[in-house]
Structures are given as C-alpha cells and as structure tokens.
N, C-alpha and C positions, 0 to 999 in steps of 0.2 A: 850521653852526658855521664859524666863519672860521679858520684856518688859524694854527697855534700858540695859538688861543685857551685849550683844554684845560690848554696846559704853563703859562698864564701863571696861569688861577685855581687850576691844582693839581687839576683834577678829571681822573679816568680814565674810560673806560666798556670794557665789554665788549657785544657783539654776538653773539647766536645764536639758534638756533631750539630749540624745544619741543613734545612733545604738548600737544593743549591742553587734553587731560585732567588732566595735572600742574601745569599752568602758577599756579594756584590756589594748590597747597601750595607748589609752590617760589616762589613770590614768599614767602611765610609766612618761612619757611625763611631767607630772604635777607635779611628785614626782621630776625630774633629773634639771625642772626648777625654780621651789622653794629651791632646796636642802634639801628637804624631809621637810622646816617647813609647811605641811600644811594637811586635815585630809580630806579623799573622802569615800564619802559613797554614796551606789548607791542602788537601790531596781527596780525591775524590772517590769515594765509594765502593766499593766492585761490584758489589748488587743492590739493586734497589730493596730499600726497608719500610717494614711494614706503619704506618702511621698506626698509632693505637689509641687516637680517635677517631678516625675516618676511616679505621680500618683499610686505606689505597696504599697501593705501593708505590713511593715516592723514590724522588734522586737524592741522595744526600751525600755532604761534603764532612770529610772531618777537618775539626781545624785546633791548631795552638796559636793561643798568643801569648807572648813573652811581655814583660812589662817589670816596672820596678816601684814601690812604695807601698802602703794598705789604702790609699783613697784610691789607686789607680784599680788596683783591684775590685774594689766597692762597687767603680762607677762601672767596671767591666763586667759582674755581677748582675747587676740590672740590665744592662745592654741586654745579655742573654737572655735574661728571662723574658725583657719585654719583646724577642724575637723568638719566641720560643724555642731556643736552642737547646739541647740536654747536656749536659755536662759531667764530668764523667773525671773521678780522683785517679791520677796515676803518681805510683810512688816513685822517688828518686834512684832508690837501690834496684838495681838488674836482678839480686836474688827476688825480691819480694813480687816486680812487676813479672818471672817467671813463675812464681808461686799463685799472683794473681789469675794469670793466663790462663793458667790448668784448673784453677778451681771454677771459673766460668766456664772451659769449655766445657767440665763435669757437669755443672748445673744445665748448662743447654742441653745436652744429652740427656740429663734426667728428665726436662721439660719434655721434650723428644717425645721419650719414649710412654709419658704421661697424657701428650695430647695423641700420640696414635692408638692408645688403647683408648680415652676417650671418647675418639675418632670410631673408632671399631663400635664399641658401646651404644652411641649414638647411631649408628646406623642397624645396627643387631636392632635397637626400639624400635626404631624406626619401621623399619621393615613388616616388626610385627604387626606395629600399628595401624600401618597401609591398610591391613587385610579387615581392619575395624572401621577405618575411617570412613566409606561410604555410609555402611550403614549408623554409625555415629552421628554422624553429620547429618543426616535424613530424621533421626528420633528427636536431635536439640533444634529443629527448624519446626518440627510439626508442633515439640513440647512448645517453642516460642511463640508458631502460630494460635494453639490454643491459649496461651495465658493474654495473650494481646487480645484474642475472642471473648477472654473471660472480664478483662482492662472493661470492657463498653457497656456491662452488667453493669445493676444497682441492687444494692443492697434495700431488701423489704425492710419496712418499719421495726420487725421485732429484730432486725439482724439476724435470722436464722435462714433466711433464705436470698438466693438471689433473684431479681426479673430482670430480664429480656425483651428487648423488640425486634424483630425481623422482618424479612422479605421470604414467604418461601411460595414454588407454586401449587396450585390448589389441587393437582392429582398428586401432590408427595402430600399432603395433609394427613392422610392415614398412616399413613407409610412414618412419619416424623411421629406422629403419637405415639404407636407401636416403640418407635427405638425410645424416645423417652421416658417412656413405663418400662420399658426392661434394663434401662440403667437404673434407672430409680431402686428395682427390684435386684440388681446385680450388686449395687453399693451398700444395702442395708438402710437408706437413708430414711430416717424418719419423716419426711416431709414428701408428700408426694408431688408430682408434677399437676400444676394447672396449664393446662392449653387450649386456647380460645381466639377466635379473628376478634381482633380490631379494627373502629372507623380508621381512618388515616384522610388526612388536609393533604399531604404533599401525592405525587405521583405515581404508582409505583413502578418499580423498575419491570424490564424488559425482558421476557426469555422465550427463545425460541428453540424447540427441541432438534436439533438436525446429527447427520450421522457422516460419517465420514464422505461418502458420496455428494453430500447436499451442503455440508460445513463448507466449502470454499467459498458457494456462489452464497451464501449468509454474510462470508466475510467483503465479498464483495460490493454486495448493498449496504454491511456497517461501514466499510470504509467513507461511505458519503455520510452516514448517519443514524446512529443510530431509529429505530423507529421508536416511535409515542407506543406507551402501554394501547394496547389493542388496536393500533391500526392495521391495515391490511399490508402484509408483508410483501414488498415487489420480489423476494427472492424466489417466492413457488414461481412467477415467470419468466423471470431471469433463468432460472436451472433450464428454458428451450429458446427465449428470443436472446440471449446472449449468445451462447455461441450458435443460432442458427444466422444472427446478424453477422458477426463475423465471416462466416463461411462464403456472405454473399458479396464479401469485398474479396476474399481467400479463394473462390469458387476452382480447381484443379482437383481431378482425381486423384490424380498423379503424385499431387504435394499432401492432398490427402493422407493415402496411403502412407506417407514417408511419416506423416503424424503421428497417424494410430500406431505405426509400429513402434515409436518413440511411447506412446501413452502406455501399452501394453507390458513395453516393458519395464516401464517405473511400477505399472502393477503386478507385475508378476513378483518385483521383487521388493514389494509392501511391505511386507514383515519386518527382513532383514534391514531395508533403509529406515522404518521408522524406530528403531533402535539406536541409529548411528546418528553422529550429531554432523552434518552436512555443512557445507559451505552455504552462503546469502542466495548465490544462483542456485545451488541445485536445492535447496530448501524453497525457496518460492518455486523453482519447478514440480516439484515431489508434492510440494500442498496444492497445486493445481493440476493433480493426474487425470483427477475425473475430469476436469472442464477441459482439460485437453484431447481427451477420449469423443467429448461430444463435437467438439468444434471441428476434430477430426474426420467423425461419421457425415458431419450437415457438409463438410469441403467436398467429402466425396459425391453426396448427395447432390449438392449447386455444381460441380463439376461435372457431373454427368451430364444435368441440364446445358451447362454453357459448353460441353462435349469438348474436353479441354484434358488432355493427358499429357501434361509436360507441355502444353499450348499446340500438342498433336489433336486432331481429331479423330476418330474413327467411328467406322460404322459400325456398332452393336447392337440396335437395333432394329435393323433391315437397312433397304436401300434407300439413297436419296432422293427426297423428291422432284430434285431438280437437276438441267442437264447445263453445259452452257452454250450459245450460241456459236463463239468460235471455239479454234482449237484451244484455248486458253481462256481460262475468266479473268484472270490479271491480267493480258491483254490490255494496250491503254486504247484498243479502239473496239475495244470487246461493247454489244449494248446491255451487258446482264445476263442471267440466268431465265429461264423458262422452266417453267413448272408442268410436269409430264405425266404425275401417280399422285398419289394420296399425299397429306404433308406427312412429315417425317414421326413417326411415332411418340418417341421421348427427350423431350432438347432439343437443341439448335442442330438444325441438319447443317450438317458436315460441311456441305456443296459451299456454304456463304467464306467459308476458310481461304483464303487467298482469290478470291473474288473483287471487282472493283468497288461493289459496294458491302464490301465487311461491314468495315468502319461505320460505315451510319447506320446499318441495321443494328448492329449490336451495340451501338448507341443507344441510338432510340430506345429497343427494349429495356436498355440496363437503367437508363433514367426515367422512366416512367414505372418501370417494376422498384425502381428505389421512393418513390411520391408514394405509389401502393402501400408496399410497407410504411412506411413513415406514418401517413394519414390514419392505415388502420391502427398500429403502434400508439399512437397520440391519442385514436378513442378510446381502444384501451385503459388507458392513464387515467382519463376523465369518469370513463365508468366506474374504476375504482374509487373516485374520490366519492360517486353518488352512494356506494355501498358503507364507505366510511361516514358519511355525512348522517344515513342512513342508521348505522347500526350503535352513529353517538345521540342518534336523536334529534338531529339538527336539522329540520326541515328546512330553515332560513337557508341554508347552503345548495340544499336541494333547490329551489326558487331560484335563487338568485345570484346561484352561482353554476350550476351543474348545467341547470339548460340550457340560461343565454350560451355557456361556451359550447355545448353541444351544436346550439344553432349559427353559434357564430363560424366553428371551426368546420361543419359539413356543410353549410350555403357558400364555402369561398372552393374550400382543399377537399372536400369530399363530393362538390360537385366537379370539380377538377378528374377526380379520380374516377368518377361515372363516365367523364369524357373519355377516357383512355379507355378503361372497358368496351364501350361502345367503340370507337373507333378502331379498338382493335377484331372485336365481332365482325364488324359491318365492311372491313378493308377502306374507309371511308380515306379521301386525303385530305380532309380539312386540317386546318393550322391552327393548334390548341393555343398556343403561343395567341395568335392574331383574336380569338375567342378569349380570352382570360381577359387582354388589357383593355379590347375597348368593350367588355362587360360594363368595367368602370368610368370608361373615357365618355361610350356612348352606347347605353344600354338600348338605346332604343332604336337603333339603325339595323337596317336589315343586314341578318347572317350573310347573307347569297349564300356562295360554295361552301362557307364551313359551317353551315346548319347539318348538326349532323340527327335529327330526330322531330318528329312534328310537334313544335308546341315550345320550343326553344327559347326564344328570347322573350314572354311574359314570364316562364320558368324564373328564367337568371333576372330579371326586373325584380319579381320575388324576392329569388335568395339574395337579390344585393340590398331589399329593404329589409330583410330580416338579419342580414349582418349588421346593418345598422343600427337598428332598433335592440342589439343584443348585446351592443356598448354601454349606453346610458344605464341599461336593468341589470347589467350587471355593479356598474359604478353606484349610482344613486340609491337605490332600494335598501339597501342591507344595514348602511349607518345610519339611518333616521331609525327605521325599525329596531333597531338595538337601542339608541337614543328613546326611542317612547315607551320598551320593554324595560328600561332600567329606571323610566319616572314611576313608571307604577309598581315596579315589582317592590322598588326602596322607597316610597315614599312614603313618611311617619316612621318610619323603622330606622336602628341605631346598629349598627354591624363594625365589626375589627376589620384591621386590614389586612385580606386576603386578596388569594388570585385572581388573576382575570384568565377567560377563557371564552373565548367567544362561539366553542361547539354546542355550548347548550343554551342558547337562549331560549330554545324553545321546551325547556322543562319546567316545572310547574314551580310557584313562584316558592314555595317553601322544602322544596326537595334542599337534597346533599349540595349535588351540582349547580342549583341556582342560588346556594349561600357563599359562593364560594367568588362570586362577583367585587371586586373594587367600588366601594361605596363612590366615588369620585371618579364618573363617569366623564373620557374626555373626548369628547365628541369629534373635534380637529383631530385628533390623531388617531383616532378610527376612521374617518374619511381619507386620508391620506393617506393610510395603510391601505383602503381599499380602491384607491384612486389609482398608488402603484402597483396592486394586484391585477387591477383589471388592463393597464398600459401594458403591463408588463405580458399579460395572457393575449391579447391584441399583437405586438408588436413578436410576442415568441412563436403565432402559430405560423407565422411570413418567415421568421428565419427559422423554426424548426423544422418545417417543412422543406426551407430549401439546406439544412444541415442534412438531412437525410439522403441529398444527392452524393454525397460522401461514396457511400455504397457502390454506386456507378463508378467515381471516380477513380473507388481505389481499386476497384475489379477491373476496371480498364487500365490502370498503372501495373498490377497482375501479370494482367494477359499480356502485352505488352513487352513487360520483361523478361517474360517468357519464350516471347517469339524470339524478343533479339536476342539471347542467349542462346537457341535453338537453332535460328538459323544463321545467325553472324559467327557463332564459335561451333560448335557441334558440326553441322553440317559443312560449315566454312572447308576445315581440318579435315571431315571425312572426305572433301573432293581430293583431298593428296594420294598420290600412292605408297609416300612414307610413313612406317609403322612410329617412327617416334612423333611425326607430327600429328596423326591420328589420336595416339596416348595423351600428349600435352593437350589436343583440344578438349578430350573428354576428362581428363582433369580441371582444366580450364570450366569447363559447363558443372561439373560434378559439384568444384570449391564455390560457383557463383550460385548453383541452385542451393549449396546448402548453409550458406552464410548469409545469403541476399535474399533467397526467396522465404526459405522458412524458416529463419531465425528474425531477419531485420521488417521480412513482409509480415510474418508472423508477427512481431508484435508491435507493428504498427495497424495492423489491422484488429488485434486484440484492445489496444487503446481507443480508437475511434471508437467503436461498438462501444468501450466502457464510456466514453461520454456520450453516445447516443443513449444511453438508459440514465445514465446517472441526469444529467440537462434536458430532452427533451422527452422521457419518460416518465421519470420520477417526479418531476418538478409539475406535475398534472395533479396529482393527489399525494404525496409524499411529502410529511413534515421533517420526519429524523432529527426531531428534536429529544429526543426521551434517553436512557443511560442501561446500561447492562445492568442484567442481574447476575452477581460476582458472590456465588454460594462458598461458605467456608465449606471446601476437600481438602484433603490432603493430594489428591492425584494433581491438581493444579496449583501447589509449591512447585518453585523453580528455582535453580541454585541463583537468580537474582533476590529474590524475598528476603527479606530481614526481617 
C-alpha cells in the first residue's frame, strides 16, 4: 500500500495476532458486528509462540482487517480484546515500517543475549547450590522439627521457663537426665532442669527394642497390631515358628538352597543397599533378608525330612529300609514294599518315591504332623494369655478364662493329637476319623478295633464332660463377678469419668488401676462381650485347628509341582537325543522352578503362615490394641516430614 493511500480512500485496518483455534469464531464475530462492511485476512504463523501466561507454545494466526468509519473500529477494539488478541500498530509509510523492523529485531537480540547470560547466571547458582542443598535442607527440617517439639511446651507461671510432658523408656531415664544437665550447663541458662516421673490416666505407649535382625519379624506382628503397653510380645516367637511354619508347607532342599543363596547375598551386600533408595519390590525384599535366611535354613531342614531335592530323593543317610516286592513299586499290580533293616535313619526313606502307595503315606504323615503343630501352636497362645493375665494381676482371667480353654481345647484337639502319637508308636490301624465323630455321636459304644490303649472310652466320656462343662465357666462366671466387684468397690463413692478395663478387677479397691473403672457399670454388654468371646473361642478351636491342615495342603501342592516339572519337562526333553531339545527343556524347568516354585510358592507359602500366626496364634492372648512410642530423633526425619 503506497503511502497516504488508506487516508485518501477512507479505509482503516488493524493488525494483530491470534490463536488459531479462535481465529474461526472471531472472524464470525467481526463479520456479524460490522455487518459484513469489512475485509479479514489472516496467514498463519511459522512458529509456534510462546503464550506469556501459560508460558505453552501455542499455534497463532496473524491477521488484518480492513474496515471504514471510528464506530467500526471501536466495536473492532473490543472484539479483540474480549478474544484476547494482541494487536500490534504498523505504520503506512515502507520507510518507517523498515525503520520499525530493525529496531525490533535489535531489541530481540538484546533480549537474546540478556536472557542467555541470565541463563548461564542461573545455572552457575545453581550448580553451586546443588553442593549445599542436601545438607540445607536436612538443618531447615530438623530446625522445623525441633520448633514444632518446642510448639507442645508450656510456658511456667513466672514465664521464665518452659514444661514438658513425655513418653520416654525407663532405661534412658538416666541417660536423658544426664543430657539435660549438660545443656542446661552448655547454654549458661539460669534456670535449671527439673526431671521427675509422673502419674499418668491414659496408656502408655509402646517400645520394643530390636535390631536389625529381629526388626522385620516386630514389623510383622505390628502390622496386625500394635501391642498393649506390657503385654507379652508374640514377636520373640515369631523370629522361629514363622519361618519354621513356612518351611513346613515350602519343605525342598533343593528350593532351599536357591533361598539362602538369594538371602546371603542381599546380606553380603547390606551396606551398600541400605544406602540406596530401592524400588517397592526389592525394598520389601532387602527388609526381609534375615526372615528370608531363616525360612531358607528350616526349607532345608523339613526338606531333608520329606528327603525332597528338586522332588528327587536321595539316599544321604544310609540305605533304605525297604525293598519292593516286584521288579517295580509303581507297578499297578505291585502289593507294596517290605521292610528288611532298621527304619531309615533321618526322613522319609527314599523307597516310598514312586511307589503305589506314596500318596497316602505322605498324606497321612503331612496332615496329622500339621494337627501336631497346630494344637501345640494354639497352647502356646493360651499359655501366653495365662502369663499376661498373670503379670496384669488378673486372676479373674486366670479362672475363667485360661483353664476352661486349656480344658476345652486339650479334651477335644489334644486328645486328638495323643491319638496320633500313640498310633503312630503302636503301628496300630485304628480309624481316628471313626474315633473322633462318634466320641460325640456315641460316647458310650464300644471302640472294637480302633481302641487304641486300655482304658479308652471312660477317658473320652471324661474329656467330652469336661469340654462341656468348660463352655458355660467360661461364658457365665466372669460377668457377674465383675458386676458384684463393681457394687462394692463403688458403692457410696462419687468418681469422674474414666476408663474401663477389665484386667484388673482383681486389684484392690483403692489402688491406681481399680480407680480407673467406669462408675456406670453395664452389665449386658459385658455379657455379651463375653458371650462372643467364649463362641468365638469354641467355634475357632474346630476351625483353627482344621486351618492348620493348610500345612499339608500346601507341602503336598509343593511336592507335586515339583514332580511334574521334573518329570513331565526335565526328564521328558532329556529322553531326546537332540541337544536343542534337551537346552529348551532345562530352560523350560529352570524358568518354571524359578518363577513358580520360589517366587509364586514362596509367597504364597509366606502368606499362609502369616495368617496362621496372625488368626489362629495371636488371637489366643494378643490384644494389639496399644500405639507406638514415636521418640523425637533426628535419624528418623524423612524427606516426607513437614
């Protein structure tokens, strides 16, 4: 356009840029507010520009529109702005918009070269900073943890000092005096330290000292629950019936071995991983090295016994004591094995390996050696609660809670388990099965064949009145006696409202623990609580007992899949004379034992076992109702803490 041309025909334009997502509506837009007198032309970008709100790189359109009058322009004005368009003066004369040209592209050039040194600037800090910023960042987290420590203080009366309440344990007692006298004395402070125990109403918290070895299986009993301030901690026997239960569903030397060496060497390289920050998998593997160490040694241990190397057997211990009658024991017309020498020293002799009757000898053994454990595991439990009961002073629990289940759970499942003992002593073939139901059906009918001992069925008449008699004493007894310990202990007397706690009823009526009772005794729901208690203990030692067949089940799913790996692919592949099919089989058995047997067996067999402790262990004397003791350190900040 030549120069005055515009003022001669009367036309104006405007120049600017757009999205060029909008660019569409707002031409619309400009056409419907003109009334179509005016001309948009638009051309499109060559690079995307920077939005200097959103900082994104967008698509934009430049655009002119021509138009004639000052309202049309006005309304064209607003158009823009209300699309956010930028607008941008360009002048009529070719000298001036060359004159413009160059003095932008100067200005862009000086920006240029103003944000790359910037640029440079910013990073030069930067850089330096890096080398401060860990430990920065480590001094403003401890500074924040202490002033949020100092936030829960109160100021003494005179305002000259502050108090304090805590938790701490009674062998750092000295130990905390000591440091507070020697700050006292470091600071110059005129006011010395007073440090003294206090009563306390509420509970206190929970600690348990353990060490890197013993720390997982702690975390594995908190994960059910925490424990009550002083009860007895199921983790000292967790640290051997945890992974020796395991082992007994896991039982393989073989797979063993592939453990320990996996455990060994997460510890050999302890150091160095516990510096590194690990992925979710190998972080819960690396916190569980030691329980993988032990669960490792008991596989190889019960794998000896069930004489199981990769589901081979071998003779390490001498010869077998059995021969078999034909040329084959798998034979389908074979009658058995005969027995010729001594029995087999250690474990399952070899001989029952591919014999017709495996399967139900190592049956049999595996589910009555899992009843075993179980039953003993369950006294276990119980005897813990009488120590607990015991060491809170609760005789009422002792009474009326520890014995009937002692008598309940050994006249049903621990004479069960004499049965097996003896039958296995005596080679007796009586049917424990046929003995057990009609104990119940028909206690009084004679044994015949499966009397396995003189004196038998007045025995079990016995223990089935003493099961019985061990329901009611445990249900009935306990809430009346609390009910007539709580008329006389509060009666005449006016108390606040505190806790209830039903371990110490048997403390003396004016001690700590017996003020600390609910003046509003309610009788129904202490009955009821102990109504479900005793159902519940009744009804869980029938299925806890048969939860423990687990054991069996899973060491026979094991073994099992061991054979058929063993002999279906392994040995399959070795019948070829071809070396590549030989290689695929033992890749083939190699990818299935170390994916299936001791990754997917493995932790499935580590799961069971945790709810065999956590269900029918714990749940014998274990409340895990109580809360950690959470000591301000600085070693336990984490880059989550605020």
């Amino acid at each position: 356009m030549r120069p005055g041309m515009s003022e001669q025909s009367g036309l104006n334009y405007i120049s600017g840029i757009i999205c060029q997502t909008k660019a569409l509506i707002f031409e619309r837009m400009l056409f419907r507010a003109t009334r179509g007198n005016m001309l948009f032309n638009q051309a499109p970008a060559n690079e995307g520009i920077m939005d200097p709100v959103t900082s994104e790189m967008v698509e934009k359109v430049v655009f002119m529109v021509y138009f004639s009058g000052e309202q049309a322009r006005k309304k064209i004005r607003k158009i823009c702005e209300a699309f956010g368009a930028n607008c941008y003066p360009v002048p009529d004369d070719i000298t001036k918009q060359r004159q413009m040209t160059r003095e932008v592209l100067s200005r862009l050039s000086e920006l240029e070269a103003t944000l790359d040194a910037g640029i440079r600037h910013r990073n030069s800090a930067l850089s330096s900073i890096s080398l401060h910023l860990p430990k920065w960042t480590n001094l403003v987290r401890r500074e924040k943890a202490v002033y949020d420590t100092l936030n829960m203080l109160n100021f003494d009366v005179t305002k000259k000092c502050l108090v304090g309440e805590g938790w701490c344990p009674i062998f750092a007692k000295t130990k905390i005096h000591e440091v507070l006298q020697r700050a006292t004395y470091d600071s110059n402070s005129q006011v010395g330290i007073i440090f003294h125990t206090m009563d306390a109403v509420e509970s206190p918290p929970t600690f348990f000292r353990t060490n890197k070895f013993t720390n997982a299986y702690q975390e594995i009993v908190d994960a059910y629950g925490v424990a009550r301030y002083q009860e007895a901690n199921p983790a000292v026997y967790t640290v051997v019936t945890f992974p020796f239960l395991f082992a007994v569903m896991f039982g393989d030397w073989g797979h063993g071995i592939c453990l320990l060496l996996g455990a060994l060497v997460l510890i050999a390289q302890e150091s160095k991983l516990s510096n590194k920050k690990l992925g979710s998998f190998m972080e819960m593997l690396f916190g569980g090295r030691y329980i993988l160490l032990l669960m490792s040694l008991f596989s190889i241990y019960c794998g000896l016994i069930y004489n199981e190397f990769f589901s081979v057997p071998f003779h390490i211990f001498g010869r077998s004591a059995y021969k078999c009658r034909d040329t084959t024991c798998s034979d389908a017309h074979s009658v058995g094995l005969i027995k010729y020498r001594d029995p087999y020293p250690f474990g399952v002799d070899p001989s029952w390996r591919g014999s017709r009757s495996e399967l139900p000898f190592l049956n049999s053994l595996k589910m009555k050696m899992s009843i075993l454990l179980g039953v003993a595991q369950m006294n276990v439990g119980i005897i813990l609660s009488y120590f607990n009961a015991r060491y809170f002073e609760s005789s009422l629990d002792i009474r009326y809670q520890f014995v009937p289940q002692m008598i309940f759970l050994n006249s049903l499942f621990g004479y069960l388990s004499l049965l097996i003992v003896i039958k296995w002593c005596t080679g007796s073939q009586a049917d424990l099965y046929h003995v057990m139901i009609y104990m119940f059906l028909s206690p009084t009918d004679n044994l015949g064949e499966n009397q396995l001992f003189w004196g038998q069925r007045p025995l079990q008449i016995l223990l089935l009145l003493l099961a019985l008699i061990a329901v009611p004493w445990m249900l009935f007894p306990k809430p009346f006696i609390l009910k007539r310990l709580h008329i006389e202990r509060f009666q005449g007397r006016t108390y606040g409202v505190l806790g209830i706690s039903e371990m110490d009823v048997e403390a003396e009526p004016d001690s700590a623990r017996a003020r600390q009772h609910h003046e509003d005794f309610n009788f129904s729901e202490v009955f009821v609580h102990q109504m479900i208690h005793s159902i519940e203990f009744v009804l869980g030692a029938v299925s806890n007992t048969a939860s423990y067949l687990r054991l069996w089940a899973l060491s026979l799913a094991h073994s099992e899949l061991s054979t058929v790996f063993y002999e279906k692919v392994l040995l399959l592949a070795w019948g070829y004379e071809n070396v590549i099919i030989r290689l695929v089989g033992l890749a083939v058995f190699a990818f299935a034992t170390a994916f299936i047997l001791l990754m997917m067996e493995t932790l499935s067999a580590f799961l069971h076992a945790l709810r065999l402790h956590w269900v029918e262990f714990q749940n014998k004397f274990y409340h895990g109702d109580g809360y950690k003791f959470k000591p301000f350190s600085f070693a336990l900040l984490n880059d989550d803490d605020e």
